[in-house]
N, C-alpha and C positions, 0 to 999 in steps of 0.2 A: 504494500500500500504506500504511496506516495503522500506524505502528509507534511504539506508544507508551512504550517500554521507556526507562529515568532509561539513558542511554548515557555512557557516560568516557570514554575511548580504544579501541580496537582494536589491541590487542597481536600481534604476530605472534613473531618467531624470540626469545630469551632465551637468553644466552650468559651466564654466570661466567667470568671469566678470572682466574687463580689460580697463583700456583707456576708460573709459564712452560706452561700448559695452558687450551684454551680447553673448556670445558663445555658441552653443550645440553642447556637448561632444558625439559623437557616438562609440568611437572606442571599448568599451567595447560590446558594442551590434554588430560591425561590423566585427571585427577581433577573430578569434574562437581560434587562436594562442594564445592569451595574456597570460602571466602567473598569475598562481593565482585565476584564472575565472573557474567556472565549465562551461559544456557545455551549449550552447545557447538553452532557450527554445523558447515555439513561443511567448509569451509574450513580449513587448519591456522592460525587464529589467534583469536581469543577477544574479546569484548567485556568492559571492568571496569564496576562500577555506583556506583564510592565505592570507599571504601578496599580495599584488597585483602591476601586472603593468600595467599602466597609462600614455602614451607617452604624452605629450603636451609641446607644441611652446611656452612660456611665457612669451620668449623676458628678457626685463630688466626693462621693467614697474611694479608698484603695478601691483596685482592678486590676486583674492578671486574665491578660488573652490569651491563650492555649490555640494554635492552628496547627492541627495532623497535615504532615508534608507525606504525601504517599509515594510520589517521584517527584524526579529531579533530573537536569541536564543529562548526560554531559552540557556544558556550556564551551566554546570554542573561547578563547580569549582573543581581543584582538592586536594582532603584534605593529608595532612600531618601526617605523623607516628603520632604525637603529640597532634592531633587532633582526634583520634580515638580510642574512647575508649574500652579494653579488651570486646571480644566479638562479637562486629559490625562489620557488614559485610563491 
């Protein structure tokens, strides 16, 4: 399969933990608007493409976000004139 799509991570479960209560974040799997998100598959977890957004209520209390990363690159890095030496492609 050919899948040419700028890929981030692959996001699965999101939890806020808050005020002695742990939250589940659905809006990335609920909302197909979000920026940042590739489109929704059927699996419950979501691909990012660059930055992303993430609406949450947090209030003024501590907060610890929790985001399951299920994969992940390789990511190629990108080399520099100075790094490359006569020749290479």
């Amino acid at each position: 399969m050919d899948d040419r799509r700028s890929l981030g991570v692959l996001a699965g479960q999101i939890k806020l933990y808050q005020a002695g209560q742990s939250i589940d974040i659905t809006t990335h799997l609920d909302d197909a608007t979000l920026s940042g998100w590739q489109n929704q598959e059927a699996s419950p977890c979501r691909w990012t493409n660059g930055y992303v957004a993430l609406p949450l209520d947090t209030g003024t209390t501590d907060t610890v976000l929790a985001i399951q990363i299920l994969a992940a690159g390789p990511y190629l890095a990108a080399r520099r004139a100075s790094q490359i030496s006569p020749g290479a492609a």
